[in-house]
Every structure is written in structure tokens, then in C-alpha cells.
C-alpha positions in Angstrom: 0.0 0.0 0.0 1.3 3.6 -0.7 2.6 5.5 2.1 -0.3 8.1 1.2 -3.1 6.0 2.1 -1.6 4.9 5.2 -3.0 6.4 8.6 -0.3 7.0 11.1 -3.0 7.8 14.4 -6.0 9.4 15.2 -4.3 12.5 16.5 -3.2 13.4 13.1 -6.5 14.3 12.4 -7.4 16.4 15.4 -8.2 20.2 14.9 -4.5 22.1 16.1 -5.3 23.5 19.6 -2.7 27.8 18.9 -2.3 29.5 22.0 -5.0 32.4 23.1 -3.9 35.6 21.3 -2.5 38.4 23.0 -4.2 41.7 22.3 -2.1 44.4 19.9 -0.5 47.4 21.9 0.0 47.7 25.7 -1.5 45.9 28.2 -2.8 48.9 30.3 -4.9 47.4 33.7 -5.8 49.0 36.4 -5.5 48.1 40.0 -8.7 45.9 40.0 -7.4 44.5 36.6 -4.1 43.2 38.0 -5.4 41.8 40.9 -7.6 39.6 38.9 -4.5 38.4 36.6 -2.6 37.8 39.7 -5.6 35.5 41.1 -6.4 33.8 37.4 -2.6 32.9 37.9 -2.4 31.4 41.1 -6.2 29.5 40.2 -4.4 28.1 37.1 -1.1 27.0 38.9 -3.6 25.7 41.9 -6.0 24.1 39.5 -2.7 22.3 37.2 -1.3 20.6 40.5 -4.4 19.0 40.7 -5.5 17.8 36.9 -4.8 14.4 36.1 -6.9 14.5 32.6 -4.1 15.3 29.6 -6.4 17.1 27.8 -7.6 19.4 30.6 -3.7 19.6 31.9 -3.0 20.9 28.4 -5.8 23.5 28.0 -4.9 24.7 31.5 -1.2 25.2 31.1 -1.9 26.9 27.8 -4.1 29.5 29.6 -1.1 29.7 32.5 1.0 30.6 29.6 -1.5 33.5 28.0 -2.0 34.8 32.1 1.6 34.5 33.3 2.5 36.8 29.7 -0.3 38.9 30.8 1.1 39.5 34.2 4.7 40.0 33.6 3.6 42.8 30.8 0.8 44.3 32.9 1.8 48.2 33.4 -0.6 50.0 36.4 -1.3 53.4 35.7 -1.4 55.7 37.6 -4.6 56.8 39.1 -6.2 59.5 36.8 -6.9 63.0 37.5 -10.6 62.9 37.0 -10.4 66.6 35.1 -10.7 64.7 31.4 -11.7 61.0 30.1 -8.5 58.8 31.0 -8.0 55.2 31.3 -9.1 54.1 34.6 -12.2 56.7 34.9 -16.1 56.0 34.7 -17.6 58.4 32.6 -21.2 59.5 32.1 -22.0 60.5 28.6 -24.7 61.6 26.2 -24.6 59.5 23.2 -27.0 60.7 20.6 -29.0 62.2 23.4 -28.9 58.3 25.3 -27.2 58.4 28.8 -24.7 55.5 29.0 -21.8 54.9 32.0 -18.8 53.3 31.3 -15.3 52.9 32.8 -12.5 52.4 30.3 -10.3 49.6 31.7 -7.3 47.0 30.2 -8.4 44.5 27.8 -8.5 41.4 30.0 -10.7 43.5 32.3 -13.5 44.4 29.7 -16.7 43.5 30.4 -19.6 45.4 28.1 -22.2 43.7 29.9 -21.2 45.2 32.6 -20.3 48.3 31.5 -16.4 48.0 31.5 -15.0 48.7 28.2 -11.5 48.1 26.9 -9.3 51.3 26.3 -8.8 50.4 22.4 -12.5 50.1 21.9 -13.6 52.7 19.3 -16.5 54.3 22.2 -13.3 54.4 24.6 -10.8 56.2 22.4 -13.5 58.9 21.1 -14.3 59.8 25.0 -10.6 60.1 25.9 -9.2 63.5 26.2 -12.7 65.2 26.7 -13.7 67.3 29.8 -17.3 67.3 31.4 -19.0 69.4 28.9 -17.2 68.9 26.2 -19.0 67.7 23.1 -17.0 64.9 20.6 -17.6 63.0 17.5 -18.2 59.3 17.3 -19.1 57.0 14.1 -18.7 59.8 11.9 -21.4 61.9 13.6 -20.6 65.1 14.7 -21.0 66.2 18.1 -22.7 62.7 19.1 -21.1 62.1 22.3 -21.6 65.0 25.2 -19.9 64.1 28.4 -21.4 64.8 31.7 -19.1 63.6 34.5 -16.5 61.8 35.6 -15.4 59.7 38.1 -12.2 58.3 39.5 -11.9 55.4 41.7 -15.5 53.6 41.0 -16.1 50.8 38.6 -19.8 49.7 37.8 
């Protein structure tokens, strides 16, 4: 029989399992954000001791690998001023006349159902640099976004 037709394993045929990709650009967290790497890192070293299952070992040490890169390229900012949009600030805005809040955080931190939204998300870079009252664009509208306050140090 040719060499062609002859199967070598199952595992040849599996679907390749790549590593979780790391976002583009600086990984920007805030205090809350780090703390959580910092305790999805020890869960993931706690929780690897204790599988026995390849599979599940190997899915677990691949997400130690994504969280320990995360961790040691983490940069805390320092806390914002509150007197314009900044990373680390919830913000009260008027987008085409709808109230939304928000707090820009670091990517692994983003949550939008829960209001926290990465800093390289297109809502978070058109509120940054804007002062209560200030009026900016967003999605090619002008004067869409209106900002009404902002806070530092609370997270929804």
C-alpha cells in the first residue's frame, strides 16, 4: 500500500489547539485588573497541581502561559486626575442624546455587559481626552457624544 493511504493515528486528524492571542498594543490594567490576573494565575497554577486529565492539563497550562505573559507585561497606571476622560475613569456620557456609564479599563478587564470597556475600543478612544461638557464626534457623527461627568476610583 502507498505511504499516502496509510493512517499513522488518530491524532493526526485532530483540529490544532494555537495559544490564546495576545491583544495588539500595551496591556494597560488598572488596579482591580491586576489583581484579577494575579488571582487567574495562582487558580491556574492551583488548579494544574491538581488535573490528572491530559487534555484538561494541556488547556490549562496553555491559559497559565496566556495569564503569566499577561502578568509580567501588565503596566498600572497611575490613578487618573478625573479633570478629562482617562483610562481608569467612569464616565457619564450623552450619546445621541442616550445616557450611557462606562469605565474604560485594560483588555482582559473588559466587560460590556457590565459596562467595563477596553481602552482600544472605538467608544473608549473617542471619549478620551474630553472634559465634562465637552461635546465629541463618534461613528462619523458630529458632536454625538456630550460628556457629563467623571469619576475616578469607581467601577460599575
Amino acid at each position: 500500500m502507498s505511504v499516502a493511504f496509510r493512517r499513522e493515528g488518530d491524532d493526526e486528524h485532530l483540529e490544532p489547539k494555537f495559544e490564546h492571542p495576545i491583544p495588539v498594543g500595551p496591556n494597560l490594567v488598572t488596579p482591580r485588573g491586576l489583581r484579577l490576573i494575579k488571582e487567574r494565575v495562582a487558580a491556574l497554577q492551583a488548579d494544574i497541581t491538581a488535573l490528572t486529565d491530559e487534555t484538561a492539563l494541556k488547556i490549562a497550562k496553555r491559559d497559565l502561559r496566556y495569564w503569566n505573559t499577561r502578568q509580567s507585561t501588565a503596566e498600572l497606571l497611575p490613578v487618573p486626575s478625573g479633570e478629562t476622560v482617562e483610562f481608569g475613569t467612569r464616565v457619564t456620557y450623552l450619546l445621541n442624546g442616550k445616557q450611557n456609564i462606562l469605565a474604560i479599563v485594560g483588555d482582559d478587564e473588559a466587560d460590556p455587559a457590565r459596562a467595563l470597556v477596553s481602552f482600544s475600543a472605538p467608544i473608549s478612544r473617542a471619549l478620551m481626552g474630553l472634559a465634562p461638557g465637552d461635546i465629541g464626534d463618534f461613528a462619523n457623527r458630529e458632536d454625538a457624544i456630550e460628556i457629563l461627568s467623571i469619576e475616578v476610583g469607581s467601577q460599575p
